[in-house]
C-alpha positions as a Markdown table, in Angstrom:
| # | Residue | x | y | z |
|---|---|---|---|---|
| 1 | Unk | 28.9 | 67.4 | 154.2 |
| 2 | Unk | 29.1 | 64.2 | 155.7 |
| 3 | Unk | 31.1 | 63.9 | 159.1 |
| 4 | Unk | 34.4 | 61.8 | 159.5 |
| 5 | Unk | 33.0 | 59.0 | 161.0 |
| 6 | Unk | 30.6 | 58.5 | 158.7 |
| 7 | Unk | 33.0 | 58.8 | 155.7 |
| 8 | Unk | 35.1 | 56.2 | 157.8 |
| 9 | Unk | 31.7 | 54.0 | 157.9 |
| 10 | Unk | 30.8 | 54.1 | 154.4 |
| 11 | Unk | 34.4 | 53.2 | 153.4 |
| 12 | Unk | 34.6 | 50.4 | 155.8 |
| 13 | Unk | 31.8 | 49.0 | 154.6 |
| 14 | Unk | 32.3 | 49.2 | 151.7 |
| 15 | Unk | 35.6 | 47.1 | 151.8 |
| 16 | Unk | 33.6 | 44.4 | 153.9 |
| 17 | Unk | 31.1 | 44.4 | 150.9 |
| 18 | Unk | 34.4 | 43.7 | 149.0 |
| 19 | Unk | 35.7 | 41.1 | 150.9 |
| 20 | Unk | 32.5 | 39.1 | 151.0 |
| 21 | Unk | 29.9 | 40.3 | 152.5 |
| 22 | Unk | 27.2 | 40.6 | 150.6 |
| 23 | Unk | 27.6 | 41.4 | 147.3 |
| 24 | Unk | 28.9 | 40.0 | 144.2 |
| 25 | Unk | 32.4 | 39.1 | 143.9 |
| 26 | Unk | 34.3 | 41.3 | 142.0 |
| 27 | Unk | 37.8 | 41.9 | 139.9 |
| 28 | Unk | 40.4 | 43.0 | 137.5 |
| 29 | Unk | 37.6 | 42.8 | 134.9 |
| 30 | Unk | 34.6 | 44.3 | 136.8 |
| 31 | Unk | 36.9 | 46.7 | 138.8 |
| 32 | Unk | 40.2 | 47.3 | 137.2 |
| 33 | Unk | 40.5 | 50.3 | 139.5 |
| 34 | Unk | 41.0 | 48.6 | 142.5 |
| 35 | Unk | 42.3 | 44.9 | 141.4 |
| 36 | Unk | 45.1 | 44.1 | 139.3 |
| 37 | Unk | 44.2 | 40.1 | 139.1 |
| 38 | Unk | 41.5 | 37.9 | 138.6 |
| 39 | Unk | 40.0 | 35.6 | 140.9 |
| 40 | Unk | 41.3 | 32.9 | 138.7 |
| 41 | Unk | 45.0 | 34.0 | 139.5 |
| 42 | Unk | 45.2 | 34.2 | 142.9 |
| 43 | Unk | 46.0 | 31.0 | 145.4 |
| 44 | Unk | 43.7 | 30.0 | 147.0 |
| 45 | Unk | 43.2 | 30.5 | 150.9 |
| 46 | Unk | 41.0 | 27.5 | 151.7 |
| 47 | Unk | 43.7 | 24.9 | 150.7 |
| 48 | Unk | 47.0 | 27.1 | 151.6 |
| 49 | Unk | 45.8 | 28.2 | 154.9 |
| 50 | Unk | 45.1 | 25.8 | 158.0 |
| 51 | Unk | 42.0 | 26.1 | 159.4 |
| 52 | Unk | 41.0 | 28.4 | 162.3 |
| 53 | Unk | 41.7 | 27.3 | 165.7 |
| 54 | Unk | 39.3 | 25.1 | 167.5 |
| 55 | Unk | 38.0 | 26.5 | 170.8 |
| 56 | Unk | 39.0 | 23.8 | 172.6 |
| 57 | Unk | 42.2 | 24.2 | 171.2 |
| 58 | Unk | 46.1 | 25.1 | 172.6 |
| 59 | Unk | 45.8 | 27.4 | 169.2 |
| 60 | Unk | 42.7 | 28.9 | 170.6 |
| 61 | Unk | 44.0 | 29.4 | 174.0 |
| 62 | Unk | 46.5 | 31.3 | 172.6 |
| 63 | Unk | 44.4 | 33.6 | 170.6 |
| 64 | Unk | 42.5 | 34.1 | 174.0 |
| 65 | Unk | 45.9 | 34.9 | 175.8 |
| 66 | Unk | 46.7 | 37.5 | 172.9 |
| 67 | Unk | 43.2 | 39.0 | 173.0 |
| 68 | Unk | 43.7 | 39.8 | 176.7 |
| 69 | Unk | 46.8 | 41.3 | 175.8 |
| 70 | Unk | 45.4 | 43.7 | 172.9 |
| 71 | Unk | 42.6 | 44.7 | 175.3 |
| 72 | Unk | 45.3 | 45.9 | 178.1 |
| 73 | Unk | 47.4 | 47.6 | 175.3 |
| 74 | Unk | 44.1 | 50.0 | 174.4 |
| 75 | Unk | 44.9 | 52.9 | 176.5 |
| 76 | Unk | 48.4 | 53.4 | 175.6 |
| 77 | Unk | 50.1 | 55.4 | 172.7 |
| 78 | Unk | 50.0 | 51.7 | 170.9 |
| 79 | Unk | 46.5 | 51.7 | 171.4 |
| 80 | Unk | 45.9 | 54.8 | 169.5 |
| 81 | Unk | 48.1 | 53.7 | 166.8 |
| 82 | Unk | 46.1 | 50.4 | 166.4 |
| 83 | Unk | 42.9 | 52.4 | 166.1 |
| 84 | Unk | 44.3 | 54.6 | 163.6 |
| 85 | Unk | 45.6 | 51.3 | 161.5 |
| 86 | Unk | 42.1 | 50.2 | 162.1 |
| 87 | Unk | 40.9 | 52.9 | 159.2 |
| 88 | Unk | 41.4 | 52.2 | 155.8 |
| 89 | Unk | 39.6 | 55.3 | 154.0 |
| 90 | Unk | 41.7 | 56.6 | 151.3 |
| 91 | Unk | 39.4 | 60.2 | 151.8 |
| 92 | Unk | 42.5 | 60.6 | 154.8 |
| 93 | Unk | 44.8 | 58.5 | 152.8 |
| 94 | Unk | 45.4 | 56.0 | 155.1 |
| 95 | Unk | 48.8 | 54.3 | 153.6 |
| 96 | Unk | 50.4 | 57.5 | 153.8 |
| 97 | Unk | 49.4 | 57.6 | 157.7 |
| 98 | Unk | 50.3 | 53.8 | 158.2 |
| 99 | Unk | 53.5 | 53.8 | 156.1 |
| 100 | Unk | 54.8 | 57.5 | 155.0 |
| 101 | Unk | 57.1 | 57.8 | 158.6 |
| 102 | Unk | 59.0 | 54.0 | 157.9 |
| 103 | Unk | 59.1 | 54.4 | 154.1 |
| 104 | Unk | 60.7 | 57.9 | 154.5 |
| 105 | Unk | 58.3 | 59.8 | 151.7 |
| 106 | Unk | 55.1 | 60.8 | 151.4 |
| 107 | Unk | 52.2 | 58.3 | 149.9 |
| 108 | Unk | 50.3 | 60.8 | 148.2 |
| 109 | Unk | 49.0 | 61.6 | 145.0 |
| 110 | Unk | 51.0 | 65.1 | 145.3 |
| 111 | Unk | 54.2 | 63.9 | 146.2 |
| 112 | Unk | 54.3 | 60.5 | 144.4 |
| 113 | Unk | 51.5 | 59.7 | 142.4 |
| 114 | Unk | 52.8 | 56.4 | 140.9 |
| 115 | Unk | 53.7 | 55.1 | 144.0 |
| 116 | Unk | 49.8 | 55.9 | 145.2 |
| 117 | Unk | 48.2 | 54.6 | 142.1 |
| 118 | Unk | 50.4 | 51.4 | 142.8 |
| 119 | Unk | 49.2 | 51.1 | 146.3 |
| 120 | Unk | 45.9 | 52.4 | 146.1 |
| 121 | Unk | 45.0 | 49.9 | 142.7 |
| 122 | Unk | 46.1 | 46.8 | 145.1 |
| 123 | Unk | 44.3 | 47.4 | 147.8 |
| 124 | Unk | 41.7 | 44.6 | 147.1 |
| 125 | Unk | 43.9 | 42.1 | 145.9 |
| 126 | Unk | 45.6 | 41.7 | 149.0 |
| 127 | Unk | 42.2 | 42.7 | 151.0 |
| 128 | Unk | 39.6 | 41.1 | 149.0 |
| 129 | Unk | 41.1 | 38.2 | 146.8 |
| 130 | Unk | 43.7 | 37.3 | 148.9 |
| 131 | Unk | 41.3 | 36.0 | 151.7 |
| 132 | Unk | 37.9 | 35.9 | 150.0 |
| 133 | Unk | 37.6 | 31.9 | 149.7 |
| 134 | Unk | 38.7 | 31.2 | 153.2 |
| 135 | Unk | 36.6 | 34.1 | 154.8 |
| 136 | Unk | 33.7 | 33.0 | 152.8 |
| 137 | Unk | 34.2 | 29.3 | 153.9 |
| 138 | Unk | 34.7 | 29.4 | 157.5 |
| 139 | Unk | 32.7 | 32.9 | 158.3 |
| 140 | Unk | 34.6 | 32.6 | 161.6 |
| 141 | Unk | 32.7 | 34.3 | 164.4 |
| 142 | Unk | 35.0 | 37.7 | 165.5 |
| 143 | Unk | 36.3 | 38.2 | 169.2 |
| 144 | Unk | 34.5 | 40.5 | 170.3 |
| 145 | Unk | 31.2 | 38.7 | 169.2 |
| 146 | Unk | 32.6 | 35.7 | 170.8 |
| 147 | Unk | 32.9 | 37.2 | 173.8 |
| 148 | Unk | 30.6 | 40.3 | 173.8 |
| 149 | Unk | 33.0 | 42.3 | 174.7 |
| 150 | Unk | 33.4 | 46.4 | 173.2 |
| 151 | Unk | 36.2 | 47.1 | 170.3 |
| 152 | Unk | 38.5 | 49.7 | 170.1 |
| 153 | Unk | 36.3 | 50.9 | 166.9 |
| 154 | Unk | 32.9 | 50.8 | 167.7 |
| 155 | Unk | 31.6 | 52.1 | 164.3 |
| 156 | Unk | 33.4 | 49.4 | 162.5 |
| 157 | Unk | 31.7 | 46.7 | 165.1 |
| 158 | Unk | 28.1 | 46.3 | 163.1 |
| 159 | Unk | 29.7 | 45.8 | 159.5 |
| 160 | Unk | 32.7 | 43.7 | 161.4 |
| 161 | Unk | 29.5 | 40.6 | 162.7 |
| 162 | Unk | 28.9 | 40.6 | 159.3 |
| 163 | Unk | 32.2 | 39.6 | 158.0 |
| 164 | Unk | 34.5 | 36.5 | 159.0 |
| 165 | Unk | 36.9 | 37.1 | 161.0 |
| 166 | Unk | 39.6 | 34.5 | 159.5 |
| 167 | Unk | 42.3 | 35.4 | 157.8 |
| 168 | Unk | 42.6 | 39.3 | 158.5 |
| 169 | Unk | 42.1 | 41.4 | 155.2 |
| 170 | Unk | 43.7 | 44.3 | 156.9 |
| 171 | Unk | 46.4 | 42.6 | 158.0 |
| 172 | Unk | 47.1 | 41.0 | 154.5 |
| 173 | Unk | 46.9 | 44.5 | 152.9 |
| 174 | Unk | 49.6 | 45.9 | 155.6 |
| 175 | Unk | 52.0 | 42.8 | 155.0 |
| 176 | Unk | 51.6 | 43.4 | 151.3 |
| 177 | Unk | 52.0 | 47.0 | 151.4 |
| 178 | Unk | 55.0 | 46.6 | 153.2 |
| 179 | Unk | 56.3 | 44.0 | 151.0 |
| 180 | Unk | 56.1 | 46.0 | 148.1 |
| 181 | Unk | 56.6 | 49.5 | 149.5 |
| 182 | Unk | 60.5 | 47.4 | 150.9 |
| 183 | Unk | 61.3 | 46.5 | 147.7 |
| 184 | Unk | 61.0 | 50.0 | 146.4 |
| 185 | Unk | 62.6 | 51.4 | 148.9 |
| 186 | Unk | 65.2 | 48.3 | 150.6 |
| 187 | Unk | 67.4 | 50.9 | 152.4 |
| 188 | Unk | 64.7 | 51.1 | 155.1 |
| 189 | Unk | 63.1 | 48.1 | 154.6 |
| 190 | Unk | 63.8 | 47.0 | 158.3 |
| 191 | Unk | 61.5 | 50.2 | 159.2 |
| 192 | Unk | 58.8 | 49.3 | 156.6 |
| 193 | Unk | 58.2 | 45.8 | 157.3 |
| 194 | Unk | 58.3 | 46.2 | 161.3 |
| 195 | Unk | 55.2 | 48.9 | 160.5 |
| 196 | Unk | 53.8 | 46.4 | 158.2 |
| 197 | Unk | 53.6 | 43.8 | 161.5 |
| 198 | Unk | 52.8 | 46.5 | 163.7 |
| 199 | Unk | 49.6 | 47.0 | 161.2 |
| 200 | Unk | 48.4 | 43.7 | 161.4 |
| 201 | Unk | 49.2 | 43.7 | 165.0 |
| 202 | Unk | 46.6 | 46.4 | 165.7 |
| 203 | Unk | 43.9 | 44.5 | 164.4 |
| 204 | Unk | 44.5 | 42.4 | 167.3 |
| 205 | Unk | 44.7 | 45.6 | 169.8 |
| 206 | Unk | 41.1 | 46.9 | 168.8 |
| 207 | Unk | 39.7 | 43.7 | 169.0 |
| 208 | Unk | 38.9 | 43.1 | 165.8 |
| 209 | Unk | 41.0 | 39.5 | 164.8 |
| 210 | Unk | 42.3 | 37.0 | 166.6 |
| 211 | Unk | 45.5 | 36.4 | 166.3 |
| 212 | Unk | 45.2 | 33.5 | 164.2 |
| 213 | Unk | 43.5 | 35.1 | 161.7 |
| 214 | Unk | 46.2 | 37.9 | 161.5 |
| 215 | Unk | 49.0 | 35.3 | 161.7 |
| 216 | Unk | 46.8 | 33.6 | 158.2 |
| 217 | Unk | 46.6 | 37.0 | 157.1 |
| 218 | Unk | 49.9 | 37.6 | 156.8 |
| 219 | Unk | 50.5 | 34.5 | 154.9 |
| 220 | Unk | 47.9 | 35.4 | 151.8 |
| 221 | Unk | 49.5 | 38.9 | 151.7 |
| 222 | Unk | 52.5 | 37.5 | 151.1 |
| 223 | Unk | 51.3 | 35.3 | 148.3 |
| 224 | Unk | 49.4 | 37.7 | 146.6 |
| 225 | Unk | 52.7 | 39.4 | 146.0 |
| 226 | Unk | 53.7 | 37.0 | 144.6 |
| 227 | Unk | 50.8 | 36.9 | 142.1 |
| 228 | Unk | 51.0 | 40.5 | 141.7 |
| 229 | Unk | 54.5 | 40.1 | 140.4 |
| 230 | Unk | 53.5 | 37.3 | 137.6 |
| 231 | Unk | 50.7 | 40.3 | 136.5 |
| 232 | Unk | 51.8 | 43.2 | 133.9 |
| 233 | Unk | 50.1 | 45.9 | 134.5 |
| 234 | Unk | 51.3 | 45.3 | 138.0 |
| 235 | Unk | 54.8 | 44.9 | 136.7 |
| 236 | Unk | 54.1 | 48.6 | 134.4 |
| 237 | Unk | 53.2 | 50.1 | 137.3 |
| 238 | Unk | 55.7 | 48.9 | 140.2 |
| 239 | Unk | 58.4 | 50.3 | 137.9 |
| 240 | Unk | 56.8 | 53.8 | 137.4 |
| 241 | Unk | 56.8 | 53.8 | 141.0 |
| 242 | Unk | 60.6 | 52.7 | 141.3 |
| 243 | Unk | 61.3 | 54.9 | 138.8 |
| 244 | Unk | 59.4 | 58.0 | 140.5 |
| 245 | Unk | 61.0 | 57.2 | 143.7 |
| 246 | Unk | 64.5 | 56.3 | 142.5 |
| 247 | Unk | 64.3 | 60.6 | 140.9 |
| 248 | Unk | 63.0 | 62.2 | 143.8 |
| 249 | Unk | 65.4 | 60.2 | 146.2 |
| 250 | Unk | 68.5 | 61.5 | 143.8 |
| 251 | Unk | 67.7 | 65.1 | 144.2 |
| 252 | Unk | 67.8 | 64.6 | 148.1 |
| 253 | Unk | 71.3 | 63.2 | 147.8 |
């Protein structure tokens, strides 16, 4: 039986190998599992996104000035919840961890399967095609490379220098997530999207992003939503999940 960390390891890197680091790209049509779209239907992140900050930059100094501040946030209770945002292994279900509190229900395949299947199947849109072009392009050098300095998540650090660090695919699959999870559930959107923020935050915290590149990241999470929406399956789907959510909250009331 493989320990936790190392089910946390394999996952991770298996969502870098996803997001361009190594392996073929892949899809709707090679993975229809975990992608609802095409590469061919998403926007695309080299031309939409500015380019990373230059280190000689005001925009750089300020991703220096909010690296200090993620480093001094580590041992605090936001700390913690910034390594726990960090892990994205659906063997602990982490949207249910991230988001279950703000959206006020369980994210689980027991308590609301369609509204798991939803989230769980677009997962790699928003972490994978949403960013893949630009991350492939720039292969921006992470923080804690830059400055050889220790993360918050030291297993995730060897498959992280392998990976570009601009735009943030966690931090577009929190803004997504919280995007779509609000407009199931608007009566606590307010609660929702400040825990999607908070996600992409945290990637900050542990050292991980810059803030740029959570800043970009929020910006193709936000525009893969938008694809998502054009998509029908997507479209089946969402309403199953509004549909499952809209029953279960009637009985409550």
């Amino acid at each position: 039986m493989k320990s936790y960390s190392s089910l946390r390891k394999l996952a991770f890197t298996g969502i870098l190998i996803l997001t361009g680091a190594g392996l073929s790209a892949q899809n709707h049509n090679s993975n229809p599992e975990r992608y609802y779209l095409n590469e061919d239907k998403v926007p695309s992140s080299l031309t939409i996104l500015m380019c990373p900050p230059d280190t000689t930059s005001f925009r750089f100094a300020y991703d220096h000035e909010q690296y200090e501040w993620g480093k001094s946030q580590r041992n605090t209770p936001r700390g913690r919840q910034a390594v726990t945002d960090a892990n994205l292994n659906w063997y602990t279900n982490w949207a249910d961890d991230a988001f279950g509190e703000a959206f006020g229900s369980p994210i689980s395949k027991e308590s609301n399967p369609e509204l798991y299947k939803l989230v769980y199947n677009m997962q790699e849109d928003a972490g994978d095609l949403a960013t893949r072009e630009a991350k492939q392009h720039y292969m921006r050098t992470r923080p804690f490379v830059f400055w050889n300095e220790p993360t918050a998540t030291p297993d995730d650090e060897e498959a992280l220098r392998k990976n570009g660090s601009y735009p943030s695919g966690h931090t577009s699959i929190g803004w997504a997530t919280a995007l779509v999870l609000a407009e199931i559930n608007p009566d606590r959107a307010t609660e929702i999207l400040k825990r999607g923020f908070e996600f992409g935050q945290s990637r900050v915290i542990v050292g991980a992003h810059y803030q740029s590149d959570v800043d970009a990241g929020r910006v193709a999470g936000a525009g893969i939503v938008a694809m998502l929406h054009t998509d029908k399956g997507f479209q089946k789907q969402l309403e199953k999940a509004k549909k499952e959510f809209a029953k279960k909250n009637k009985r409550k009331k």
